[in-house]
SEDODO-233994 format. One line per 5 residues: number of its first residue (from 1); their letters; for each residue x, y negated, z negated of C-alpha. Coordinates in steps of 0.5 Angstrom, whole numbers. Layout:
BEGIN
NUM	A	X/Y/Z; ...
% end
This chain:
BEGIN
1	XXXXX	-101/-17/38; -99/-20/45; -93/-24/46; -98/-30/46; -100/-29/40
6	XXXXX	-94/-27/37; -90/-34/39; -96/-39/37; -95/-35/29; -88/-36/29
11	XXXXX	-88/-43/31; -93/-44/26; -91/-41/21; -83/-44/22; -87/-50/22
16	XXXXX	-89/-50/15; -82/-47/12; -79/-53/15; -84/-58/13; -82/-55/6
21	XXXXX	-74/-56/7; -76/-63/9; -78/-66/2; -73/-70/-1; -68/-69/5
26	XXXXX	-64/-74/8; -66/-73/15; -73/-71/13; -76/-76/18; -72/-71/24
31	XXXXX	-74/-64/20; -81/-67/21; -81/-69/28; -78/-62/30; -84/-59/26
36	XXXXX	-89/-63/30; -86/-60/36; -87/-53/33; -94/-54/31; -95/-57/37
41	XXXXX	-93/-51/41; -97/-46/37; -103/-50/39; -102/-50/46; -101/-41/46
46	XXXXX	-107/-42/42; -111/-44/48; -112/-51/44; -108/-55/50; -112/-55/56
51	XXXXX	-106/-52/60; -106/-47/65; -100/-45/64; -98/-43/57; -93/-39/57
56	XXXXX	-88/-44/60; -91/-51/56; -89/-47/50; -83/-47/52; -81/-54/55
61	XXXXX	-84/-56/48; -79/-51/43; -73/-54/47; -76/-60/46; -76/-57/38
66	XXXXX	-68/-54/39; -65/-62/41; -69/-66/35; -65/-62/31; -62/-66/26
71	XXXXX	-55/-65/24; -55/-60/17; -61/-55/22; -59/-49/25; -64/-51/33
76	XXXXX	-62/-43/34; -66/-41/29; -72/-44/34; -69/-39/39; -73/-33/34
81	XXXXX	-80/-37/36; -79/-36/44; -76/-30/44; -83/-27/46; -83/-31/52
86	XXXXX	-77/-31/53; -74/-24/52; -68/-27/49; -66/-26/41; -62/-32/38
91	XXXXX	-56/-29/36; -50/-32/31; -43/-35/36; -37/-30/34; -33/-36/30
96	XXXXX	-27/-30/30; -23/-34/23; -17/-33/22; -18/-33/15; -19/-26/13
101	XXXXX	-25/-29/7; -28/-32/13; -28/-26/17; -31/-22/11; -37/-28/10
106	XXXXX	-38/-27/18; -39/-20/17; -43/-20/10; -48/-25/15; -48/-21/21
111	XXXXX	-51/-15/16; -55/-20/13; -59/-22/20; -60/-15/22; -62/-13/16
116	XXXXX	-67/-18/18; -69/-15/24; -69/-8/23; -75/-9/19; -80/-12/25
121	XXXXX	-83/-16/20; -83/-22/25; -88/-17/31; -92/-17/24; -99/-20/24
126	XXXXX	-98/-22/17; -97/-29/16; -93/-28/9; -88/-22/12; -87/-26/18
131	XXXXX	-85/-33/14; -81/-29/10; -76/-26/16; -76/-33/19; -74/-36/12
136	XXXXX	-69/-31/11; -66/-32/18; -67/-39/18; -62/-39/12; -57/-34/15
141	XXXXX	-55/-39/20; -56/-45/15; -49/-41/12; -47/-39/19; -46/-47/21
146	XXXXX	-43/-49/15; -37/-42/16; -36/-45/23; -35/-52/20; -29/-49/14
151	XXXXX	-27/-45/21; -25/-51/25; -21/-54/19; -18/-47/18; -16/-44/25
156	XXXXX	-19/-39/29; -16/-32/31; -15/-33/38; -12/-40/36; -6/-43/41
161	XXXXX	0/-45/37; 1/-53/35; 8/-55/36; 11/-61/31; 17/-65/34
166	XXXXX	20/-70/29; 23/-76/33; 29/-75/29; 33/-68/27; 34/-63/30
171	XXXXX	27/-59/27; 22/-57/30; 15/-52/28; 10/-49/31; 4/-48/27
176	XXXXX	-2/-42/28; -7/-41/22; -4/-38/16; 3/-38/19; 8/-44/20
181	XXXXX	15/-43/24; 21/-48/23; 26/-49/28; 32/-53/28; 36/-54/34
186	XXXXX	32/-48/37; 34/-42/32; 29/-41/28; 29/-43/21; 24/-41/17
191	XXXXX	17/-36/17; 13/-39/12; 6/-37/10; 2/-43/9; -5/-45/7
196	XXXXX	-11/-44/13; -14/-51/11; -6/-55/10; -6/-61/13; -1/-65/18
201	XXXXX	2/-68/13; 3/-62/8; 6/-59/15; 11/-65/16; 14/-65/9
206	XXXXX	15/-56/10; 20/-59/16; 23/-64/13; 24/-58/6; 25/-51/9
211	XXXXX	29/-48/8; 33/-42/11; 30/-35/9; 37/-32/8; 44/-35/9
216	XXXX	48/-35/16; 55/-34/14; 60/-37/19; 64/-33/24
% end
């Protein structure tokens, strides 16, 4: 199967998958835009445009596809359709959560993609083997999507420390994921471990309530 015809099948195939996630969904008008584009591409590598030149309208019409995505759709997924064309494979973004469970899910989803593409199934000529990679990388990144929205309440590993300065007092905190330090007149106070999601107002009620680890006795 040439690249051609390897990329107008997936097109195809991606089509139909999104077409089914589309019934009953609340952006099913944009889902069904963005299969239009992809059946659209799989006609015209299938030589049922009148273009000269294939290849590189198949690609305008995928990009199209990836930013009629709607909020909810993973438009990297598009990018397994244009990888013959385009020698580049879709790849998940290192999120690098400061949660540990997050990090163990981005590693289970990271196995699970590769899983996927170690069995070749997409370079298959058989519709059902390739829908079935398509649909399972579809759902990796579904779930990637939703891991990197909890990363950004959660905080990241790479994360720079955000700074609380009260008014009033003499307090002071600075927050990393997982970890709050308090200050008061600039000693350090108190280490806390903090939930990865705590929010502003909790962080505020921890600077207002810490208290020392351990007593300083006064010369």
């Amino acid at each position: 199967m040439n690249q051609l015809t390897n990329t107008a099948q997936r097109a195809r195939l991606l089509a139909q998958i999104i077409r089914g996630h589309a019934e009953g969904h609340p952006d099913a008008k944009a889902l069904r835009l963005v299969a239009r584009q992809l059946g659209q591409a799989s006609a015209v590598l299938r030589g049922l445009g009148g273009s000269h030149n294939i290849a590189a309208r198949a690609e305008l019409i995928l990009y199209r596809a990836r930013l009629l995505a709607p909020e909810g759709f993973p438009p990297e997924v598009i990018g397994y359709v244009s990888a013959p064309l385009t020698g580049y494979l879709a790849d998940l973004n290192d999120l690098m959560p400061a949660n540990p469970a997050h990090a163990r899910r981005e590693r289970a989803l990271r196995a699970r993609r590769l899983g996927v593409l170690v069995t070749g199934l997409l370079h298959s000529s058989d519709d059902q083997e390739v829908m079935a990679a398509l649909a399972g990388l579809l759902d990796v990144h579904t779930e990637h999507a939703a891991l990197a929205a909890e990363v950004e309440i959660h905080g990241r590993a790479d994360a720079h420390p955000t700074t609380y300065r009260p008014h009033i007092g003499t307090r002071s905190a600075q927050h990393l994921p997982g970890r709050l330090t308090v200050f008061d007149g600039g000693q350090v106070l108190a280490e806390l471990h903090v939930p990865y999601g705590v929010t502003r107002g909790e962080v505020w009620a921890l600077i207002r309530t810490a208290e020392p680890a351990r007593q300083l006795v006064a010369a």
